[in-house]
MIMIDO-904862 format. One record per atom (N, C-alpha, C, O): residue in three letters; atom name; x, y, z. Coordinates in steps of 0.02 Angstrom, whole numbers, plus 50000, padded with zeros to 5 digits. Each point is the difference from the previous one (the first is absolute). Layout:
<timis>
   code   site       u       v       w
    ALA     CA       X       Y       Z
...
</timis>
This chain:
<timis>
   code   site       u       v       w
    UNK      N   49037   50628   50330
    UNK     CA   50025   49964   49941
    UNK      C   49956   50017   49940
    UNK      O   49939   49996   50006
    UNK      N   50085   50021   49947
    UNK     CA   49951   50023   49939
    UNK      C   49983   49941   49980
    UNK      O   50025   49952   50029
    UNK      N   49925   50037   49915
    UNK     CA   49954   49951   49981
    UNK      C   50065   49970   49950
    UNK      O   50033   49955   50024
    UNK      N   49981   50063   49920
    UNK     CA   50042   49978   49980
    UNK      C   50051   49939   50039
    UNK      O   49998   49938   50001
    UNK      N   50049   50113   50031
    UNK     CA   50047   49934   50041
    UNK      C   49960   49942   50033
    UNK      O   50014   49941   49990
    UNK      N   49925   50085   50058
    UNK     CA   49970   49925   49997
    UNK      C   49984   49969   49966
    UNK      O   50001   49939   50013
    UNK      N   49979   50080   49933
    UNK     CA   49986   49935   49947
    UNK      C   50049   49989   49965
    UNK      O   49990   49978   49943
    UNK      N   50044   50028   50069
    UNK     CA   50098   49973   49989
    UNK      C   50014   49951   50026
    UNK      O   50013   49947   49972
    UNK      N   49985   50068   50114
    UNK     CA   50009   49951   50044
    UNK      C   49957   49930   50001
    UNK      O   50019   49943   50013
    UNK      N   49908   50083   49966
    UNK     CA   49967   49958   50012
    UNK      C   49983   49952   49939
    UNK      O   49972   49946   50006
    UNK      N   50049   50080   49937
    UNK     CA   50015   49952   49930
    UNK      C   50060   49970   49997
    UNK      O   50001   49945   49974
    UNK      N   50038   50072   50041
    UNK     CA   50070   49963   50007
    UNK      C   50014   49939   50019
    UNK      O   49995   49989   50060
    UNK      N   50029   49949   49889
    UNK     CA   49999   49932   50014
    UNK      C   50048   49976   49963
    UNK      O   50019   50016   49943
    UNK      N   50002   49935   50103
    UNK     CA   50076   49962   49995
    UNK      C   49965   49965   49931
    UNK      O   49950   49965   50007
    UNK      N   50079   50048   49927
    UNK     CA   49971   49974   49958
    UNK      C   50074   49939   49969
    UNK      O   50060   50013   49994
    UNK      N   49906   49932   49994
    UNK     CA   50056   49963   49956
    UNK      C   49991   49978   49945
    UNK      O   50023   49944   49986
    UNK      N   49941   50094   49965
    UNK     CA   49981   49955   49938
    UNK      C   50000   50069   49954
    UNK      O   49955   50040   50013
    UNK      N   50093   49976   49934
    UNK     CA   50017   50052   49983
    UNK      C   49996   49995   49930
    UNK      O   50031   49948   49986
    UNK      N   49947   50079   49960
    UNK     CA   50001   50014   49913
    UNK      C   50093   49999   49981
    UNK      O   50036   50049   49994
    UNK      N   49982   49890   50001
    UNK     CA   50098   50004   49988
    UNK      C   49982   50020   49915
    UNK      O   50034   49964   49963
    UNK      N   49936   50069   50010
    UNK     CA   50016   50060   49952
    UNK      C   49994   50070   50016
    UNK      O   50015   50044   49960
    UNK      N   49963   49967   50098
    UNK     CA   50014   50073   50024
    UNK      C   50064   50021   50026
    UNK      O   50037   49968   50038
    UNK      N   49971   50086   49938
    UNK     CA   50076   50039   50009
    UNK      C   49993   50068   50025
    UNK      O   49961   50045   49986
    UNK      N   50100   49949   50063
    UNK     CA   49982   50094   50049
    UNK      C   50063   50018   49975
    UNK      O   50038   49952   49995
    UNK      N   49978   50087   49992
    UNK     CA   50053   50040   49989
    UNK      C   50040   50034   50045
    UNK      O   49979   50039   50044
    UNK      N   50085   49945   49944
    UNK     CA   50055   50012   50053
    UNK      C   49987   50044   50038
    UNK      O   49991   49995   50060
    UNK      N   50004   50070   49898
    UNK     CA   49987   50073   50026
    UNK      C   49944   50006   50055
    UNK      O   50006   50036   50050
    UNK      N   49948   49931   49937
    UNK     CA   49931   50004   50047
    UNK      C   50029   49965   50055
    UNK      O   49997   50029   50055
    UNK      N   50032   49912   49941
    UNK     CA   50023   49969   50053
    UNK      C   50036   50047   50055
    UNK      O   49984   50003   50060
    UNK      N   50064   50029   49913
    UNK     CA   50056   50049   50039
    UNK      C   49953   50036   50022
    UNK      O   50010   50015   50059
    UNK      N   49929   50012   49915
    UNK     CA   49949   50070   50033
    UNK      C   49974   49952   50052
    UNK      O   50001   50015   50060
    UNK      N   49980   49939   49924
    UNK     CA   49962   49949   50083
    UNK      C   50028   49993   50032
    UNK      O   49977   49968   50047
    UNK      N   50111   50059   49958
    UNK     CA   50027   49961   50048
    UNK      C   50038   50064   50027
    UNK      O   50037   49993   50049
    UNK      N   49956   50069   49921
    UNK     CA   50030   50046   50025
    UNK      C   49940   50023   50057
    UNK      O   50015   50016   50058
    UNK      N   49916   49984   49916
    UNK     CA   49968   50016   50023
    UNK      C   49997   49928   50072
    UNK      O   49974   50017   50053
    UNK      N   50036   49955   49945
    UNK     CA   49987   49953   50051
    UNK      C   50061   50011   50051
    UNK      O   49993   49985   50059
    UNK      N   50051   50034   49922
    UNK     CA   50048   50035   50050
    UNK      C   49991   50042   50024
    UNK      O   50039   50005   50048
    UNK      N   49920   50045   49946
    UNK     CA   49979   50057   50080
    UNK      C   49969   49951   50024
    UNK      O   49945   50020   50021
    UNK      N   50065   49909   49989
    UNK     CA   49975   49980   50072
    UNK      C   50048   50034   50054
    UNK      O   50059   50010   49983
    UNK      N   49919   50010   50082
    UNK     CA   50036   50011   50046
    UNK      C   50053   49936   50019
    UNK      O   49992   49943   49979
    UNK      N   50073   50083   50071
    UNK     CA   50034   49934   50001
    UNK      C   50046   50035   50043
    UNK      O   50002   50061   50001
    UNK      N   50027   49910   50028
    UNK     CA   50056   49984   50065
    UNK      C   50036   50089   50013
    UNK      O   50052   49982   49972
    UNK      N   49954   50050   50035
    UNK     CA   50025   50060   50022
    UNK      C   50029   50032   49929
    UNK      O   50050   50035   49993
    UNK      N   49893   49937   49948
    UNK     CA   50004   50010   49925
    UNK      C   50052   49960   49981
    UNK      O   50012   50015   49942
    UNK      N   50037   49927   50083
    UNK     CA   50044   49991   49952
    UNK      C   49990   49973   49970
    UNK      O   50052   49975   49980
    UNK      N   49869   49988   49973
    UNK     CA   49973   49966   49956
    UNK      C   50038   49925   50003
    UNK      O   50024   49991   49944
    UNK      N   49986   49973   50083
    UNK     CA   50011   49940   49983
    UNK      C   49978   49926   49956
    UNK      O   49994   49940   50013
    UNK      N   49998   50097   49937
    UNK     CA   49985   49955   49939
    UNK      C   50043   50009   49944
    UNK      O   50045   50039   49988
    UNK      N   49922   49901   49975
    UNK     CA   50028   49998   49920
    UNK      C   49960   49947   49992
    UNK      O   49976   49965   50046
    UNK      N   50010   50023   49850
    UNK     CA   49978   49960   49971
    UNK      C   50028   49981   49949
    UNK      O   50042   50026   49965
    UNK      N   49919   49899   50029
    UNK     CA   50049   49988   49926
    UNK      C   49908   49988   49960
    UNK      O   49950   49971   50019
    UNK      N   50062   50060   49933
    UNK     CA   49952   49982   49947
    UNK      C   49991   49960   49960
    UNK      O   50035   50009   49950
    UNK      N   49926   49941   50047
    UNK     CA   50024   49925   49934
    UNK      C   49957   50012   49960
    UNK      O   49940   49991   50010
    UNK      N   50093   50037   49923
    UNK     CA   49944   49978   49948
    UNK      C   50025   49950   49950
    UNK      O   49959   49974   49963
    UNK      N   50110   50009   50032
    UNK     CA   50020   49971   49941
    UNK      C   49979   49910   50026
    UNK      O   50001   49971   50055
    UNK      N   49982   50010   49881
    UNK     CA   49963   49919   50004
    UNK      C   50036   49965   50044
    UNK      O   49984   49973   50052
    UNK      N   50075   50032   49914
    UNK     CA   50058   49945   50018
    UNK      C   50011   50004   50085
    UNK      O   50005   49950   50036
    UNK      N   49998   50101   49981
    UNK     CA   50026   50021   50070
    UNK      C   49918   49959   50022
    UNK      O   50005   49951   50036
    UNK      N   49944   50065   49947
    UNK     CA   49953   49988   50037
    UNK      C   49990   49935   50025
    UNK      O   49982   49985   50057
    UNK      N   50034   49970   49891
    UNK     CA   49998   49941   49990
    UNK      C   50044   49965   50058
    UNK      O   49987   49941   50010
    UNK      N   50052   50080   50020
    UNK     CA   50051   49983   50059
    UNK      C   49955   50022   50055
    UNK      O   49995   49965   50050
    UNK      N   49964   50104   49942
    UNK     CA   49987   50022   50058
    UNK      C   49943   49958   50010
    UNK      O   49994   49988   50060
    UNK      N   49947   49976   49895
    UNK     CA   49950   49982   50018
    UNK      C   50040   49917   50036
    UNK      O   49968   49961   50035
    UNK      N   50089   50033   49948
    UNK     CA   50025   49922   50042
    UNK      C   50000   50021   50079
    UNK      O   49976   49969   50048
    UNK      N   50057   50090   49950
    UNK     CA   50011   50035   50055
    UNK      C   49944   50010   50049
    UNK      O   50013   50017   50058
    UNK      N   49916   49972   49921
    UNK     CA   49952   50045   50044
    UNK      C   49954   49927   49973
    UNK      O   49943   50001   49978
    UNK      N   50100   49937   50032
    UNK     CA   49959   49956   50017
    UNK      C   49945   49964   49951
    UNK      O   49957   49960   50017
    UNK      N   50059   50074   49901
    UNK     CA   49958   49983   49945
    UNK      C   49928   50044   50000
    UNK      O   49945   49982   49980
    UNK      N   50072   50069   50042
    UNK     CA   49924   50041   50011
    UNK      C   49993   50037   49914
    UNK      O   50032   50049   49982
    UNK      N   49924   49918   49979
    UNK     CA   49983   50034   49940
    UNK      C   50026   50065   49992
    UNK      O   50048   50016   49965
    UNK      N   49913   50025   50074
    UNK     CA   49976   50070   49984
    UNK      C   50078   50049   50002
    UNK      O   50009   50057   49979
    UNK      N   50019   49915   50040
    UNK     CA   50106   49999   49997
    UNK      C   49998   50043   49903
    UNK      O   50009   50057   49980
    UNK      N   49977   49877   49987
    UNK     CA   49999   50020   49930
    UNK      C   49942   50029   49966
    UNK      O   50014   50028   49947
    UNK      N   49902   49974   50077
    UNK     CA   49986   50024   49969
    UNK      C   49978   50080   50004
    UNK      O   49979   50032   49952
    UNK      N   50028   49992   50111
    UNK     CA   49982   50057   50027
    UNK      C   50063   50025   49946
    UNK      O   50040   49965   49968
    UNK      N   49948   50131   50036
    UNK     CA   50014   50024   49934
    UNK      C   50103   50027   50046
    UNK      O   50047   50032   49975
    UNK      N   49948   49941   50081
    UNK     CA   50074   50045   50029
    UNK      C   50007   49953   50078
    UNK      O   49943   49990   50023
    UNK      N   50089   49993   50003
    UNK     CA   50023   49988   50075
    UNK      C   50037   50048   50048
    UNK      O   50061   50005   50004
    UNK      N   49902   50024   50026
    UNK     CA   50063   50048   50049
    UNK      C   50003   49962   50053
    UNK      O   49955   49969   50027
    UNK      N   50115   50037   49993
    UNK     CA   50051   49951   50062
    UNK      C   50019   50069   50038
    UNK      O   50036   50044   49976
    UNK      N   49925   49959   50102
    UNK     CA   50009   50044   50020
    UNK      C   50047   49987   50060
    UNK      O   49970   49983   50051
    UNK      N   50107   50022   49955
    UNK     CA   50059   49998   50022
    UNK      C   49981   50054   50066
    UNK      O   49964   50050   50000
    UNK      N   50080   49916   50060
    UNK     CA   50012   50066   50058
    UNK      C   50071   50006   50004
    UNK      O   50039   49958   49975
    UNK      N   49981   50097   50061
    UNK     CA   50069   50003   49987
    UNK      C   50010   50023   50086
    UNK      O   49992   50056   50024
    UNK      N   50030   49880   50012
    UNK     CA   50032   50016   50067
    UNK      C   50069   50053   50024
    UNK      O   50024   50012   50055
    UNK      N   49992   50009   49883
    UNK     CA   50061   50050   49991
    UNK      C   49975   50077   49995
    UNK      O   50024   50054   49984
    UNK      N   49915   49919   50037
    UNK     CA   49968   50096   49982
    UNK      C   50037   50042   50010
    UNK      O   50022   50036   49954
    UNK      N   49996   49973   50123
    UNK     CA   50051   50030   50027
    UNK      C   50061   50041   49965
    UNK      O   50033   50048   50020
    UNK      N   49968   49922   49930
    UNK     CA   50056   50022   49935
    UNK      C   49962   50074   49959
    UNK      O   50027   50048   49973
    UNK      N   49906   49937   50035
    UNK     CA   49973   50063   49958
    UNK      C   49994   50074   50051
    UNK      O   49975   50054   49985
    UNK      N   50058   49926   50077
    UNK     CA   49994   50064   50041
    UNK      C   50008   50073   49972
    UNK      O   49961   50047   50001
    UNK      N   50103   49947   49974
    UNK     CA   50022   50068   49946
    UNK      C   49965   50001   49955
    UNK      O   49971   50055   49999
    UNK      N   50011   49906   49952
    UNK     CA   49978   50045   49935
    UNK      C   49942   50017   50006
    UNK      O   49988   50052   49969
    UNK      N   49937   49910   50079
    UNK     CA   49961   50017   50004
    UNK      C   49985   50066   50036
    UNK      O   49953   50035   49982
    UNK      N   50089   49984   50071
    UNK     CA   50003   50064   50060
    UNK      C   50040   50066   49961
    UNK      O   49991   50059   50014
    UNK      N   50060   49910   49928
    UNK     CA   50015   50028   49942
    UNK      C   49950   50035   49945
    UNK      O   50010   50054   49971
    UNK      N   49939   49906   50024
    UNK     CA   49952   50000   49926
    UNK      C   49953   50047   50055
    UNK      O   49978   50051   49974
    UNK      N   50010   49941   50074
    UNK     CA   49943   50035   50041
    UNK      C   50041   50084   50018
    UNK      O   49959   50046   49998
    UNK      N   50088   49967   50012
    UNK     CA   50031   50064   50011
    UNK      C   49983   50030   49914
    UNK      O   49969   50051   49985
    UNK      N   50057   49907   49976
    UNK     CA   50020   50038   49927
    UNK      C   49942   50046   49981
    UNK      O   50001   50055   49973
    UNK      N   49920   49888   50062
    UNK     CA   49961   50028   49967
    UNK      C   49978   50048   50055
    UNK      O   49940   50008   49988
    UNK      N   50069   50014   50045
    UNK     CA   49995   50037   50034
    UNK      C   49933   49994   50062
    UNK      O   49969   50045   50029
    UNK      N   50024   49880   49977
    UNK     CA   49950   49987   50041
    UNK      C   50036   49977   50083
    UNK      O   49959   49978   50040
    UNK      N   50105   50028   49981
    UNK     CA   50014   50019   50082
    UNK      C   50062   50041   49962
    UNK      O   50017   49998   49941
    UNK      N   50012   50044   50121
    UNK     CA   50048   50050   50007
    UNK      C   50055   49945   50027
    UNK      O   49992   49943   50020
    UNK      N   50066   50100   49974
    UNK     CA   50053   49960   50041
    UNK      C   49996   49964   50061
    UNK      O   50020   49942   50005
    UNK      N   49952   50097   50050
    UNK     CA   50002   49983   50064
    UNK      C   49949   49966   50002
    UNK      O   49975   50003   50056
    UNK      N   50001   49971   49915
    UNK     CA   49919   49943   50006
    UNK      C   50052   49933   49957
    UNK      O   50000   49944   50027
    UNK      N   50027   50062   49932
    UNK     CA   50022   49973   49950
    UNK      C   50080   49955   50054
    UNK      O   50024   49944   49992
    UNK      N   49989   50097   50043
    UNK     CA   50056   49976   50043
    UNK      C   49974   49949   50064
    UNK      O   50030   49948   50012
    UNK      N   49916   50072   50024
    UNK     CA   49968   49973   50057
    UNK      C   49979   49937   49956
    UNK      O   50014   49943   50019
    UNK      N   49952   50068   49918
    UNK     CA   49965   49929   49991
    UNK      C   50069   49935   49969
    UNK      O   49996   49940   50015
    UNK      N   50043   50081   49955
    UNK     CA   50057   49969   49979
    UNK      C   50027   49966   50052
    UNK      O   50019   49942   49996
    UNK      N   49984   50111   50083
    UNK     CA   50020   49966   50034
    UNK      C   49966   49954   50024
    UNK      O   50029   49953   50028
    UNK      N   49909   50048   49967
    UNK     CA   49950   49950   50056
    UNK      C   50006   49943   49946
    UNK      O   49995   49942   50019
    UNK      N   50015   50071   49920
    UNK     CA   49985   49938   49959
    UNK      C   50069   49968   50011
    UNK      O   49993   49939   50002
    UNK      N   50072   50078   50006
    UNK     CA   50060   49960   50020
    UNK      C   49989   49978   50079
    UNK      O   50041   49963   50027
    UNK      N   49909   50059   50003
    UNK     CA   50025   49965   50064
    UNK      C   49948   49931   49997
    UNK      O   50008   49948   50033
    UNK      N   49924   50069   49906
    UNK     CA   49960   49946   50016
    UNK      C   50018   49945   49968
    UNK      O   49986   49949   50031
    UNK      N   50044   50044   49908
    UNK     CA   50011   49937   49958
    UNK      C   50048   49991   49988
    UNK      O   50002   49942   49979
    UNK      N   50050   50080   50020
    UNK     CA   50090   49955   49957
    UNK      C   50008   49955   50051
    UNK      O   50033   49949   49986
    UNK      N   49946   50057   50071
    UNK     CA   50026   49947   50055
    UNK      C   49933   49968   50032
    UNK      O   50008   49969   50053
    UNK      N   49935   50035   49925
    UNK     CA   49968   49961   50017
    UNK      C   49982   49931   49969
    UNK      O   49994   49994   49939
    UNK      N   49999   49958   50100
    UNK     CA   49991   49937   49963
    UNK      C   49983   49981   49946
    UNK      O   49943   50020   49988
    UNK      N   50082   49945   49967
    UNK     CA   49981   49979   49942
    UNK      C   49913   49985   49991
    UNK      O   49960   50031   49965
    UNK      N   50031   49923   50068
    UNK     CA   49914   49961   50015
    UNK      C   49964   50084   49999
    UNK      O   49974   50019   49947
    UNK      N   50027   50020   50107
    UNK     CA   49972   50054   50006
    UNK      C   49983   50036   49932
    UNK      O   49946   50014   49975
    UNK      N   50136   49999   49999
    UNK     CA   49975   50029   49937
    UNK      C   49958   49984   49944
    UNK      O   49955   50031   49972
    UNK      N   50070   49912   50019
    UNK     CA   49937   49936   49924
    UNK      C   49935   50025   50058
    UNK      O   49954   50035   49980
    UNK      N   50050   49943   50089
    UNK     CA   49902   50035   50006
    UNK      C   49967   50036   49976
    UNK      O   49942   49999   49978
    UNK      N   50129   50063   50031
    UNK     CA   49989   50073   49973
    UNK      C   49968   50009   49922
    UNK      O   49944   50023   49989
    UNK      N   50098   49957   49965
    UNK     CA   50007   49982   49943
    UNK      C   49942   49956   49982
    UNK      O   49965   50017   49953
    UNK      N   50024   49940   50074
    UNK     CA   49922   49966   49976
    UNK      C   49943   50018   50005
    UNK      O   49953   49981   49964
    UNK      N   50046   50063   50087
    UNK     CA   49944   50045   50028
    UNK      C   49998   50044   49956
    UNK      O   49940   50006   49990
    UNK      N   50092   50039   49968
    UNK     CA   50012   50051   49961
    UNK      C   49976   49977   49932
    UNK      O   49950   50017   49969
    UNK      N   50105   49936   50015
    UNK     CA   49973   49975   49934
    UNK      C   49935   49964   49981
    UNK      O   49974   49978   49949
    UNK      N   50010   50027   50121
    UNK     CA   49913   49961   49978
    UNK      C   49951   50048   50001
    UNK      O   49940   49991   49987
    UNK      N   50096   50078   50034
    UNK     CA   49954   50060   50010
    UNK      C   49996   50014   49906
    UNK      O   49953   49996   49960
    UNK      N   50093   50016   50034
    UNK     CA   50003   50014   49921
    UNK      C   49969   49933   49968
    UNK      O   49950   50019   49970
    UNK      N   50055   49933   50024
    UNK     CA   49964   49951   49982
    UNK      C   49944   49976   49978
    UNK      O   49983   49967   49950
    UNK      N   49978   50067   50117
    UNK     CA   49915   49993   50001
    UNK      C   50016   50088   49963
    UNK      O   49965   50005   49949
    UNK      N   50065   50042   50059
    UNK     CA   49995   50050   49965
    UNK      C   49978   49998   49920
    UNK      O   49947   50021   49975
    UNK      N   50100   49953   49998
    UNK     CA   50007   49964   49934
    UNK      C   49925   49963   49982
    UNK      O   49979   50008   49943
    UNK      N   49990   49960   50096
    UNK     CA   49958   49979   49962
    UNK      C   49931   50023   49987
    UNK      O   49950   49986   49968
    UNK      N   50079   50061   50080
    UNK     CA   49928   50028   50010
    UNK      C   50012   50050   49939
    UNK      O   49949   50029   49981
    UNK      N   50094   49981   49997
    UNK     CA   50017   50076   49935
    UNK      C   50003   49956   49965
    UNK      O   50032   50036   49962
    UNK      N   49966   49891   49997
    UNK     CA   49986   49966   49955
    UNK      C   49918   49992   50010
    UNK      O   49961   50011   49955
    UNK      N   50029   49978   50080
    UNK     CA   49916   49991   50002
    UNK      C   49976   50060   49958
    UNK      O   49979   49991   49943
    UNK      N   50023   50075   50085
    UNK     CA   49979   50056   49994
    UNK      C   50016   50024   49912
    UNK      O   49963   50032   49963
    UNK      N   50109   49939   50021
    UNK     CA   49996   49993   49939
    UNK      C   49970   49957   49934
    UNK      O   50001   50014   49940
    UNK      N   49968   49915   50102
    UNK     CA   49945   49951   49966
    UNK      C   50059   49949   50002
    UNK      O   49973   49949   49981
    UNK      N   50092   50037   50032
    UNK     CA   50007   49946   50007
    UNK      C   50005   49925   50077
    UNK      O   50022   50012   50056
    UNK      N   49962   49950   49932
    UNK     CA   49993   49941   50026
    UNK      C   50059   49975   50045
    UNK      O   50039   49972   49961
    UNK      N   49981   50025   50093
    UNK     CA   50051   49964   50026
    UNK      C   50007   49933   50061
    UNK      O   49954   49960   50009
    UNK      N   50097   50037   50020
    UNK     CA   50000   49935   50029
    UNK      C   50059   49996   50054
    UNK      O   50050   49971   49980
    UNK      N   49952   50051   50077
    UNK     CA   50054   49964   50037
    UNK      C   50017   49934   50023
    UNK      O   49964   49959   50029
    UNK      N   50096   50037   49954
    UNK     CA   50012   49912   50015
    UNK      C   50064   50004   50044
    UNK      O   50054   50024   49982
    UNK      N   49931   49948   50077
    UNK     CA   50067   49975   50048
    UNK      C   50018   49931   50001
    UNK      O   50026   49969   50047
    UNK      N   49954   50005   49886
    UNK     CA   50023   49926   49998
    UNK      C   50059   50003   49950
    UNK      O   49987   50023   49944
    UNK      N   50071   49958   50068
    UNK     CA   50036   50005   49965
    UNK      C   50054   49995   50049
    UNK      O   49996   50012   50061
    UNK      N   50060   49966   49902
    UNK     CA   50071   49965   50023
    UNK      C   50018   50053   50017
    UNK      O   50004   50038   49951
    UNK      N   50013   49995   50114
    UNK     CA   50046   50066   49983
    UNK      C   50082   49978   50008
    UNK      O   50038   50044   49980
    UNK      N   49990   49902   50044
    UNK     CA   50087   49981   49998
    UNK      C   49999   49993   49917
    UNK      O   50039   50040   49974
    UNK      N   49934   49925   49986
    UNK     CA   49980   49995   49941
    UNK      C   50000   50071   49950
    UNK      O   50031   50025   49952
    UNK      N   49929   49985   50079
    UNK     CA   50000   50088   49962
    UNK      C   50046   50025   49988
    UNK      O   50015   50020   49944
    UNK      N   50027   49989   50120
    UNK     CA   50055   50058   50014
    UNK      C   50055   49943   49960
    UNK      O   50035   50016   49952
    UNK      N   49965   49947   50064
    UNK     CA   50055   49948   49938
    UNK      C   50004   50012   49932
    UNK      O   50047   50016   49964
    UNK      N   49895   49975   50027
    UNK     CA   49981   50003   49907
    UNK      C   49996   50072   49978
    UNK      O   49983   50005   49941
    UNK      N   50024   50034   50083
    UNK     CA   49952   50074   49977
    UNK      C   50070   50073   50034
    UNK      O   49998   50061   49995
    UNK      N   50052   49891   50035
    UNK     CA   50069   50043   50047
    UNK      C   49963   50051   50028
    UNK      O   50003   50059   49983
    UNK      N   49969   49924   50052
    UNK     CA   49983   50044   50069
    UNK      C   50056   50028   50029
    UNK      O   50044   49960   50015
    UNK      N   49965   50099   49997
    UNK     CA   50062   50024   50044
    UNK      C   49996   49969   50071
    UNK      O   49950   49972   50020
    UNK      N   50090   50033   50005
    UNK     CA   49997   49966   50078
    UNK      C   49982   50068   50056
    UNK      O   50006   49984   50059
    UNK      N   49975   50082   49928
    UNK     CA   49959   50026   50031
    UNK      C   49949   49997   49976
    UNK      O   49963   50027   50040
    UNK      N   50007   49956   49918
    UNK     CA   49922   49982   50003
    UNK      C   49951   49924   49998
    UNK      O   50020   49942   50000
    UNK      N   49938   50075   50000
    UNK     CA   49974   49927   50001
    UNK      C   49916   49997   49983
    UNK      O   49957   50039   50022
    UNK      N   50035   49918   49945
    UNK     CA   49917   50005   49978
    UNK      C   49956   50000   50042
    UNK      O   50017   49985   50057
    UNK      N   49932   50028   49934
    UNK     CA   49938   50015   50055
    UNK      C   49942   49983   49972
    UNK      O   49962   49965   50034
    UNK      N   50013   50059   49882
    UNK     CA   49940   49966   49998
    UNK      C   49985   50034   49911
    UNK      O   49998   50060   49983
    UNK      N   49995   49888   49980
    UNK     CA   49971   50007   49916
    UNK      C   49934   49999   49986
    UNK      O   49955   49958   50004
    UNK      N   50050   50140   49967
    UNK     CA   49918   50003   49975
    UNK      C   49997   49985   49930
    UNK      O   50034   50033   49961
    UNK      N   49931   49925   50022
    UNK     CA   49983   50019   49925
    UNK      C   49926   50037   49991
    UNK      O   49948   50000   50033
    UNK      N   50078   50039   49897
    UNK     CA   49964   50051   49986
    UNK      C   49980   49950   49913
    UNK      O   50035   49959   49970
    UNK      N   49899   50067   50014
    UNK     CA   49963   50007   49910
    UNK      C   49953   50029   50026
    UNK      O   49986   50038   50045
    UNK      N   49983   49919   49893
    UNK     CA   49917   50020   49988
    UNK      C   49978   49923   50028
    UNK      O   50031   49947   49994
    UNK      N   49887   50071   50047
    UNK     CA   49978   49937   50015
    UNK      C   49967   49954   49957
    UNK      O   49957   50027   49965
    UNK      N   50049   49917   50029
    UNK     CA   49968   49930   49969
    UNK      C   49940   49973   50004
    UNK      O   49959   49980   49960
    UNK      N   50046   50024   50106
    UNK     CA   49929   49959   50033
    UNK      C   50016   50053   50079
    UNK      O   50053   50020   50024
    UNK      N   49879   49988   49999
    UNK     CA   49993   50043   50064
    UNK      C   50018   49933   50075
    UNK      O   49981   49943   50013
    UNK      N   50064   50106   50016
    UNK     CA   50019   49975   50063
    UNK      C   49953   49974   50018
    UNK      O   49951   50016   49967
    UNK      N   50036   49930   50095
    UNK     CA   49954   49989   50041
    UNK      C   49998   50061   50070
    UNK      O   50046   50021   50036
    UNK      N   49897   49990   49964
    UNK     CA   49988   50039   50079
    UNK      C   50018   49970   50044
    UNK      O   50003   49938   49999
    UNK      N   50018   50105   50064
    UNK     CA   50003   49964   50052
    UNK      C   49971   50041   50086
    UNK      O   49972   50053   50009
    UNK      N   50042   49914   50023
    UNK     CA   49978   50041   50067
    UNK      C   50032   50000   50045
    UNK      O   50049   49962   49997
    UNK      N   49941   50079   50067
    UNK     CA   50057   50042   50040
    UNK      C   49959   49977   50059
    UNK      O   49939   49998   49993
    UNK      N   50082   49987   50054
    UNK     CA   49998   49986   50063
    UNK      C   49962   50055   50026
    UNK      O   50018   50053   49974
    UNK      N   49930   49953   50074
    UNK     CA   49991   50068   50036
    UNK      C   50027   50034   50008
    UNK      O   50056   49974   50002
    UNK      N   49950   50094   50008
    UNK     CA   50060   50049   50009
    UNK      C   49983   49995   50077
    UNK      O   50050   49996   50035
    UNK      N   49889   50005   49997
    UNK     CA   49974   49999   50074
    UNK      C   50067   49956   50041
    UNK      O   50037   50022   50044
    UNK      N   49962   49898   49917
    UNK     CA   50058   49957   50029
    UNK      C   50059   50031   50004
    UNK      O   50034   49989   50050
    UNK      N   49988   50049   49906
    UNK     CA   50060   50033   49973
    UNK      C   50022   50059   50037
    UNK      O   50057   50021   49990
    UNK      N   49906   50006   50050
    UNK     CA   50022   50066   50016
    UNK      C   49954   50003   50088
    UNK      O   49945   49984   50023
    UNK      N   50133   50053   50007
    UNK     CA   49994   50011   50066
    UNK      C   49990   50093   50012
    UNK      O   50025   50030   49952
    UNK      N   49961   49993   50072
    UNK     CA   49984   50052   50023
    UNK      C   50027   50031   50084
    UNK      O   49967   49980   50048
    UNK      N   50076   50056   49963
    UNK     CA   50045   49994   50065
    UNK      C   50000   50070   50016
    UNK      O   50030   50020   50050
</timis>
């Protein structure tokens, strides 16, 4: 691990107290999040989406939403990071987008199409959101760690209404929320915290 990324990892704190006159700009946003998508994910069919909140008004619902948690309005953006149990649907364009560019040939491109129809259109619903949550949290912690690295401050929060959410905000009914980072600049520094032994944590077989 280069020195850098550890001290990424190891500065990185759920921060909730944010400068609500700092502003990130759309554009930067889309680069954190493109870049947070080469997380790896399910036989590539990326199963995510986000909704981005910056406008007041919207926020102002969302901080009812997530239980009155300040940092809703004053952090400089909210990303609502959605899974989409319909992945399955992206079989073609992604096995599509991967031929075009010329990274598998046909006959790689046919075997994997097929393995991806035999593993998910008919597998259980529950299974897939696993799938899908597992993925989108890969990109997730991805994301914050490429806001860190760029100097800003963030925060995951799994408190929040999600029947609520998907009500107020029209969630499609293949997707469903999973977990809101907010992103600024920090206010006041997180509190530290500490990690259990890794010794307790880990078996060796």
């Amino acid at each position: 691990m280069t020195e850098m990324l550890s001290t990424l990892i190891r500065e990185r704190r759920s921060v909730r107290k944010y400068d609500p006159n700092f502003k990130i700009e759309q554009d930067e946003i889309l680069e954190m999040l493109k870049e947070a998508t080469l997380a790896p994910s399910t036989s590539n069919l990326q199963p995510w989406e986000f909704l981005v909140f910056l406008d007041p008004e919207e926020r102002k619902d969302l901080r009812g939403i997530a239980y009155n948690q300040k940092q809703i309005e004053t952090a400089s953006a909210v990303i609502a990071v959605l899974g989409d149990k319909n992945f399955h649907e992206n079989i073609g364009s992604v096995y599509d987008s991967m031929s075009d560019a010329g990274y598998i040939d046909d006959a790689s491109k046919e075997v994997l199409v097929g393995n991806a129809n035999k593993a998910y259109p008919h597998a259980p619903e529950e299974a897939r959101k696993n799938l899908a949550t597992f993925d989108a949290g890969l990109a997730a912690m991805q994301f914050m760690l490429i806001a860190k690295e760029r100097g800003y401050a963030t925060g995951p929060m799994g408190g929040f209404d999600k029947v609520k959410f998907v009500e107020r905000f029209n969630v499609s009914e293949n997707h469903f929320p999973i977990v809101l980072i907010t992103i600024g600049k920090e206010n006041a520094p997180a509190y530290p915290t500490t990690r259990i032994a890794i010794e307790d944590k880990v078996r060796f077989i």
